[in-house]
C-alpha positions as CSV (number, residue, x, y, z in Angstrom):
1,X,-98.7,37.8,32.5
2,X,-96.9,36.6,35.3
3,X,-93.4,36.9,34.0
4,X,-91.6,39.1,32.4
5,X,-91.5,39.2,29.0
6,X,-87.6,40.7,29.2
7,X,-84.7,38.5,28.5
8,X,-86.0,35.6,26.2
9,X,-86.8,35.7,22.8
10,X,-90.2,34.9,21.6
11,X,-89.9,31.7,20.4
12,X,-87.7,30.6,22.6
13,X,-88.6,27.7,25.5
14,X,-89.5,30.5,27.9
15,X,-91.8,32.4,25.4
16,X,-93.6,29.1,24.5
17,X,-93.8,28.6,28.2
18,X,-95.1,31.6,29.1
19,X,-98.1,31.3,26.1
20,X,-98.9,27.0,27.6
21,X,-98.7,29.0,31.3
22,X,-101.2,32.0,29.4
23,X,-103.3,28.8,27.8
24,X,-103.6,27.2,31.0
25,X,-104.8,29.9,33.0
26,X,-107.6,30.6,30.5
27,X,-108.8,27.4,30.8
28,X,-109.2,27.9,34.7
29,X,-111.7,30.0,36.8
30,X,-115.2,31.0,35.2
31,X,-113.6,31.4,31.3
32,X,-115.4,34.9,31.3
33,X,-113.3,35.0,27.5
34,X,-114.6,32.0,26.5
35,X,-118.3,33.0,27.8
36,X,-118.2,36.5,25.4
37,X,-116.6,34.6,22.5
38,X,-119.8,32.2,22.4
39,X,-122.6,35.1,21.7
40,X,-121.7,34.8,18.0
41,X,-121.8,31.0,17.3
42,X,-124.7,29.7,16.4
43,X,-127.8,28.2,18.8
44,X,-126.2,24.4,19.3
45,X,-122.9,25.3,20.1
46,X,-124.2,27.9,22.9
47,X,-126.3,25.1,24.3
48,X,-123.7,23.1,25.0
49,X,-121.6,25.7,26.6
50,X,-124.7,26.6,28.6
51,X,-125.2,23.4,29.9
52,X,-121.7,22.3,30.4
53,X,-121.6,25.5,32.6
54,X,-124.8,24.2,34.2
55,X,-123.7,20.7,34.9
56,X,-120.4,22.5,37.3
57,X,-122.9,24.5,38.9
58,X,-124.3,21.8,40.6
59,X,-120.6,21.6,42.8
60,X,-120.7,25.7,42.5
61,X,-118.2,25.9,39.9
62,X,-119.1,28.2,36.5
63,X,-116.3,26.4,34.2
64,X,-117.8,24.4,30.8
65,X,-114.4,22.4,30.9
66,X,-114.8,21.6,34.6
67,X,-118.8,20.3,33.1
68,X,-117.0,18.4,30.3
69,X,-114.5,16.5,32.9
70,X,-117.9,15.9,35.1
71,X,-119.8,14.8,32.2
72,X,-116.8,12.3,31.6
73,X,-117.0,11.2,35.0
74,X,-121.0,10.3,34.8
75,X,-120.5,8.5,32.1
76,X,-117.6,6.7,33.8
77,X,-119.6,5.8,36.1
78,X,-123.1,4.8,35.1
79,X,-124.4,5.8,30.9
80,X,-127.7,5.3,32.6
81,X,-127.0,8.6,35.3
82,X,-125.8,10.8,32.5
83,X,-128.2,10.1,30.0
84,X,-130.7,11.3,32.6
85,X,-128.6,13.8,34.1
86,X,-128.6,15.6,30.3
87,X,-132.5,15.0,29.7
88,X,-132.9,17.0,33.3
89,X,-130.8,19.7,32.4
90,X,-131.5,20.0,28.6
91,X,-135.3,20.3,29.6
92,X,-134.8,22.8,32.5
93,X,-132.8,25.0,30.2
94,X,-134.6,25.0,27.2
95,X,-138.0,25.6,29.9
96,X,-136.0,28.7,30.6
97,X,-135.1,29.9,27.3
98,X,-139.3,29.3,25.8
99,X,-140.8,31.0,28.8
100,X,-138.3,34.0,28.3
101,X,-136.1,33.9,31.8
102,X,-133.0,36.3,32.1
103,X,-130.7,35.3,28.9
104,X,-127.6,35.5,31.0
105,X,-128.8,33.4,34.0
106,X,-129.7,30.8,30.8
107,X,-125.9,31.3,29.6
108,X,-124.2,30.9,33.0
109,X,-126.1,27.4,33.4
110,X,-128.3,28.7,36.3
111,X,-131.3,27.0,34.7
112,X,-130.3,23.8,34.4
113,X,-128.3,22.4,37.6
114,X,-131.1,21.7,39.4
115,X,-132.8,19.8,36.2
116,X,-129.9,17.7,36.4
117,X,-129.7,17.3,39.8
118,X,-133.7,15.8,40.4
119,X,-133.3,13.7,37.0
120,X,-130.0,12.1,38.7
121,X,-131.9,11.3,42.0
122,X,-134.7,10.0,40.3
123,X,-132.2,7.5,38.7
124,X,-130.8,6.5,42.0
125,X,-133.9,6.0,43.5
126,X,-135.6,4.0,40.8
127,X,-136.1,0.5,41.5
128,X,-137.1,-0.7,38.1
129,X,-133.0,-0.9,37.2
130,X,-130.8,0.5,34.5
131,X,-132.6,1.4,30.8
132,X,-136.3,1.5,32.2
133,X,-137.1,4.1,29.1
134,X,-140.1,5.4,30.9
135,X,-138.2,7.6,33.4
136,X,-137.1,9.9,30.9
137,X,-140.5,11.4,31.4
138,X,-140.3,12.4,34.7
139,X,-137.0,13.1,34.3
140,X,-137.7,15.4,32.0
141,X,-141.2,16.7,33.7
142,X,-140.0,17.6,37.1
143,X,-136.2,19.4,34.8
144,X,-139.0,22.0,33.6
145,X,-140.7,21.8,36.9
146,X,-137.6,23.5,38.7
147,X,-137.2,26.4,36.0
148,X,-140.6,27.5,37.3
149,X,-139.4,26.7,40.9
150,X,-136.2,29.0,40.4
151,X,-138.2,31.7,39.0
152,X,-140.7,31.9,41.9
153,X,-138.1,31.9,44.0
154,X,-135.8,34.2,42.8
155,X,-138.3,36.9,43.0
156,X,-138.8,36.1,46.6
157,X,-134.9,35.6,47.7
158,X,-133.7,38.7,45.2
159,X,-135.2,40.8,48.1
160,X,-132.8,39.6,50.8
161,X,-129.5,39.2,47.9
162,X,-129.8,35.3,48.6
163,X,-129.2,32.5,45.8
164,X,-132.2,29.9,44.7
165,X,-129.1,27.6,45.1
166,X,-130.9,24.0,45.6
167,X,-134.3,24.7,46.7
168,X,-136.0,23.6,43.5
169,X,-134.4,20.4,43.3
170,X,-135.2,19.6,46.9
171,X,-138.5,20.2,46.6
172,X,-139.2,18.4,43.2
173,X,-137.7,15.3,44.1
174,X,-139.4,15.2,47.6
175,X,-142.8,16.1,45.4
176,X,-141.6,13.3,42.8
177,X,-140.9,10.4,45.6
178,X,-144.2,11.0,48.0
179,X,-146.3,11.4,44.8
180,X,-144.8,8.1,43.5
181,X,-144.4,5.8,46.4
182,X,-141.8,2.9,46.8
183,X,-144.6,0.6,45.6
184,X,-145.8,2.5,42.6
185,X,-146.4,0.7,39.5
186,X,-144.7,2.6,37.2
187,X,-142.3,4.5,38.8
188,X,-141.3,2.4,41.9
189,X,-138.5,3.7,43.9
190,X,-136.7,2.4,46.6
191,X,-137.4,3.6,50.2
192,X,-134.6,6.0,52.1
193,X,-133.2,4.2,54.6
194,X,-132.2,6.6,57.9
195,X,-128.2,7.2,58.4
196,X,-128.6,6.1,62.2
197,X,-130.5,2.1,61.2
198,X,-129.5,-0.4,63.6
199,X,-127.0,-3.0,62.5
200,X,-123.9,-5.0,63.6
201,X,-122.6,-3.1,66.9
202,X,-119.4,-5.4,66.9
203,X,-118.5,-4.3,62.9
204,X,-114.7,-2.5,63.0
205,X,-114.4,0.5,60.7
206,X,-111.6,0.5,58.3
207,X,-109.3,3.8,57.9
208,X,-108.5,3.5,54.3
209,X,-112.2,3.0,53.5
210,X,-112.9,6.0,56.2
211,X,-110.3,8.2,54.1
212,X,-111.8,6.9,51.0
213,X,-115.1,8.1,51.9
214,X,-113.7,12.1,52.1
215,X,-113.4,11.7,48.4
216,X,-116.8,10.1,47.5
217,X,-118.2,12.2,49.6
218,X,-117.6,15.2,46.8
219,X,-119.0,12.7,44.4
220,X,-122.0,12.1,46.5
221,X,-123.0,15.5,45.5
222,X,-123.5,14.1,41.8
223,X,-124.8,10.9,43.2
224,X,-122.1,9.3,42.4
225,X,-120.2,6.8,44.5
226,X,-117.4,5.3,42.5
227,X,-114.1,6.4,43.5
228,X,-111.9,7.4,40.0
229,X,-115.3,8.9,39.0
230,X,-115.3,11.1,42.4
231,X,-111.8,11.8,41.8
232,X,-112.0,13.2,38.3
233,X,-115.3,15.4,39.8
234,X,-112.5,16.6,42.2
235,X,-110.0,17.2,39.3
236,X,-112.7,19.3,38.1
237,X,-113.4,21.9,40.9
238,X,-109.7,22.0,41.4
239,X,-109.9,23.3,37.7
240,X,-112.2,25.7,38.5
241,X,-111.1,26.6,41.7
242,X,-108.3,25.6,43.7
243,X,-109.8,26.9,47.2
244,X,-112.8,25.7,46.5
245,X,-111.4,22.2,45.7
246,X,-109.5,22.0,49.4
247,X,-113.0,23.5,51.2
248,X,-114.8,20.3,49.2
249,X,-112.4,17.6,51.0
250,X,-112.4,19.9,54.0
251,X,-116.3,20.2,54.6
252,X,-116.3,15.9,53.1
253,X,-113.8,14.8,56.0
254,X,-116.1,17.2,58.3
255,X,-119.3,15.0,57.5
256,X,-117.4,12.1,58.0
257,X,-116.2,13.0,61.7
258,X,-119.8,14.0,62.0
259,X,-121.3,11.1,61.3
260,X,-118.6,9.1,63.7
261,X,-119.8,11.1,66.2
262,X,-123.0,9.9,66.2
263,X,-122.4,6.2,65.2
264,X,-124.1,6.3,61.9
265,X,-124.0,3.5,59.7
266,X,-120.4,2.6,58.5
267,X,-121.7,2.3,54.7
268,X,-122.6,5.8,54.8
269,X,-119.5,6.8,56.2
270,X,-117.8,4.7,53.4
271,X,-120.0,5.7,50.4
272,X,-119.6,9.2,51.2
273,X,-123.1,9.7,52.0
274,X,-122.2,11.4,55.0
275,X,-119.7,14.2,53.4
276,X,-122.0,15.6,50.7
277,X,-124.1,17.9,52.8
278,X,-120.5,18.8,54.7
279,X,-118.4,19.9,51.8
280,X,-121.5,21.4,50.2
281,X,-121.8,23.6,53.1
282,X,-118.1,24.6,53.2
283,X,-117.7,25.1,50.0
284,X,-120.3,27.4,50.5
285,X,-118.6,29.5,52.9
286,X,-115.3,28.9,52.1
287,X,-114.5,31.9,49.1
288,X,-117.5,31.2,47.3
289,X,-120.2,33.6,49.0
290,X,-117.8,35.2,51.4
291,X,-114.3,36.6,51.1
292,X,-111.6,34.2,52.0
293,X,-109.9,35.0,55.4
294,X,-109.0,32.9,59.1
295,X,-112.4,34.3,60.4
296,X,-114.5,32.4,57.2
297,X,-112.3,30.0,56.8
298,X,-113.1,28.6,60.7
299,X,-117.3,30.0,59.7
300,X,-116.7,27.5,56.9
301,X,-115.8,24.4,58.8
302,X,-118.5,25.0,61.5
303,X,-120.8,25.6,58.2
304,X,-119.6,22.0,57.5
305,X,-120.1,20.3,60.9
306,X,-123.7,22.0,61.1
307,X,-124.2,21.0,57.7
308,X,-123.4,17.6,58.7
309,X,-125.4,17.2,61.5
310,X,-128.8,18.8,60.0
311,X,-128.2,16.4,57.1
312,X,-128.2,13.2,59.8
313,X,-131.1,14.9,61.6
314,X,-133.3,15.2,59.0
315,X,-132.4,12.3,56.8
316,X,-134.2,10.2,60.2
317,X,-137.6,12.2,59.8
318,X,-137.4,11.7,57.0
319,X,-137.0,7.9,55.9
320,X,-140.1,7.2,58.6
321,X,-141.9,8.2,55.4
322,X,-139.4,6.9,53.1
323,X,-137.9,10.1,51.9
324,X,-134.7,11.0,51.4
325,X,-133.1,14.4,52.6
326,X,-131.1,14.9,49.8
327,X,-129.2,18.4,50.5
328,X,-132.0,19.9,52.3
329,X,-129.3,19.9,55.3
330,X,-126.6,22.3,53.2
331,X,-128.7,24.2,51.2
332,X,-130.3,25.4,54.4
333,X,-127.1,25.8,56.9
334,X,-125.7,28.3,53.7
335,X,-128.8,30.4,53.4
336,X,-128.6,30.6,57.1
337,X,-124.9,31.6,57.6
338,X,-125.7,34.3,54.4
339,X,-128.4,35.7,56.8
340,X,-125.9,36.7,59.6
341,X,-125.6,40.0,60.9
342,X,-122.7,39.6,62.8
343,X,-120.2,42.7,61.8
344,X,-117.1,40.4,61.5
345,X,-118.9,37.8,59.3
346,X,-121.4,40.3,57.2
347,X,-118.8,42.4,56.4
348,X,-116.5,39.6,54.5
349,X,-120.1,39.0,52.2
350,X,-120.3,38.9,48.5
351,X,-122.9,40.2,47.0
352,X,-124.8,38.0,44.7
353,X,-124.0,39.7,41.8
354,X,-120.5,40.0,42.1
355,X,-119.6,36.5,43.1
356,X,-117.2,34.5,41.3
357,X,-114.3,32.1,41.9
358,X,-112.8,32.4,45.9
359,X,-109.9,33.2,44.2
360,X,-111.2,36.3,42.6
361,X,-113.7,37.0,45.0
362,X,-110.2,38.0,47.1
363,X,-108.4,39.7,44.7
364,X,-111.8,41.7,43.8
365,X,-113.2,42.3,47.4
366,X,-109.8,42.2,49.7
367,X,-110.3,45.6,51.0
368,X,-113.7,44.6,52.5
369,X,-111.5,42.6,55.0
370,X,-109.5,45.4,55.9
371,X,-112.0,47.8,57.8
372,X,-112.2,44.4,60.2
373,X,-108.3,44.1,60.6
374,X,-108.2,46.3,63.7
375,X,-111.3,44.9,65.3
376,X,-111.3,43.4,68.6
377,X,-114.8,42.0,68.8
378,X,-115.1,38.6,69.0
């Protein structure tokens, strides 16, 4: 594939490297091989590939072994998370599958992301602890919600070629939390506290916890906050993408500066609560929904920054009612940057249906960049 074949005998150590190098590859991108090998097998094992794909699409990956390594990492770091995680997504997809949504938005994992994403928050935000059965229910309740979120909104974004991305998931968890209330009963959560709360003005920050931070900043976006945890998430985009992997730490480190800026509270810059939003909103940009070139590469850092800033912004509305702003701030900033009309951005666009891995969004769609070559406009 990418050497010749000429010169070394089948079996010897560079034909068995070539087929590990051939092996390897497949296991990379979206696994499109993989993807049409599953429509025969029967209905359990295609769930699982569905919602291994689904769990990666929450970081905008499409890869079921980049789900598995995620999965891992949940479970690394809390049982609890990924047992919730699972009920989300298995609920949201299977929603999708009985009310008869588009079978290959089901077996790309579109349906159940944002199940998994509102059942994780609801975990994180639970103040009854670890094991509290009952939050399986709403876990499970507000997974289906989003299918029938998605499905409104598809119909409404299709119009204008933009993604549902996060939407549903932002808006059932803010539904879930205000319906609740921090003092509820039997679903108690624990208030948001704002990113900008007054505390110790003489506290130093600490670089290696600073640098730290980039990295759980891309396992923010999975709620998680423990570092080998983060880092095996990482491991997992990179396997998916390696562009899309350097855009993560990229838009993370962004946040960070952003929230330094500002002064916000050194445990967010530390816990990676301040990156999330950032390398959401670069990875975005950054050869996922546009071509990969200098001019989006720079459109994906200020994606980042703004990103950043929003997220800070509306995280203090937001906690003076005690919600959290989740990723309100990227999801946002990346359906505003798709919106541009500007020639030398528009033009480097990926239509929706055609979008893939940066990596193959370039090889696929690198003559769109070369009307824009010769232009002077800035």
């Amino acid at each position: 594939m990418w050497v010749s074949d000429k010169g070394a005998p089948p079996d010897g150590p560079g034909g068995r490297g070539r087929r590990v190098l051939r092996a390897l590859l497949l296991c990379t991108g979206d696994m499109a091989q993989l993807r049409k090998s599953m429509d025969k097998q029967p209905f359990l094992l295609q769930l699982v590939e569905w919602s291994l794909r689904g769990v990666s699409r929450v970081i905008l990956a499409n890869n079921p072994l980049s789900g598995a390594l995620i999965l891992g990492a949940l479970l690394m770091h809390s049982p609890w998370q990924a047992l919730l995680g699972l009920m989300g997504l298995l609920a949201s997809t299977l929603t999708a599958l009985i009310i008869g949504q588009d079978s290959e938005e089901v077996a790309g994992g579109l349906h159940g992301f944002n199940g998994m994403l509102v059942a994780l928050l609801i975990g994180i935000f639970s103040s009854a602890g670890d094991w509290y059965w009952w939050l399986l229910l709403p876990a499970c309740l507000t997974g289906a919600t989003c299918t029938f979120l998605f499905s409104g909104l598809s119909a409404l974004l299709d119009r204008w070629d933009l993604p549902v991305s996060v939407f549903p998931f932002n808006a059932a968890i803010l539904l879930y939390l205000a319906c609740t209330g921090p003092t509820n009963p039997y679903f108690p959560h624990h208030p948001a506290t704002p990113p900008g709360a007054l505390q110790d003005t003489n506290a130093t920050l600490h670089i290696p916890q600073l640098l730290q931070g980039v990295v759980l900043g891309v396992g923010q976006i999975y709620a998680c906050g423990t570092l080998w945890p983060s880092v095996l998430i990482l491991a997992a985009v990179l396997l998916f993408s390696p562009l899309l992997c350097v855009h993560a730490l990229l838009g993370s480190a962004a946040g960070i500066l952003a929230g330094l800026s500002v002064a916000v509270r050194p445990s967010s810059l530390y816990s990676g609560l301040s990156g999330f939003n950032g390398a959401l909103g670069c990875m975005s940009v950054g050869g996922l929904f546009f071509t990969i070139s200098w001019k989006t590469h720079l459109f994906s850092l200020a994606s980042a920054f703004l990103s950043a800033y929003a997220d800070i912004a509306l995280s203090n509305l937001l906690a003076t009612v005690a919600l959290p702003a989740c990723s309100w701030a990227a999801t946002l900033t990346a359906t505003l940057m798709l919106l541009l009309t500007a020639q030398n951005l528009s033009s480097y666009r990926i239509p929706m249906g055609r979008v893939t891995t940066p990596e193959q969004n370039l090889r696929t769609h690198g003559h769109w960049t070369g009307g824009t070559t010769e232009s002077t406009d800035v």
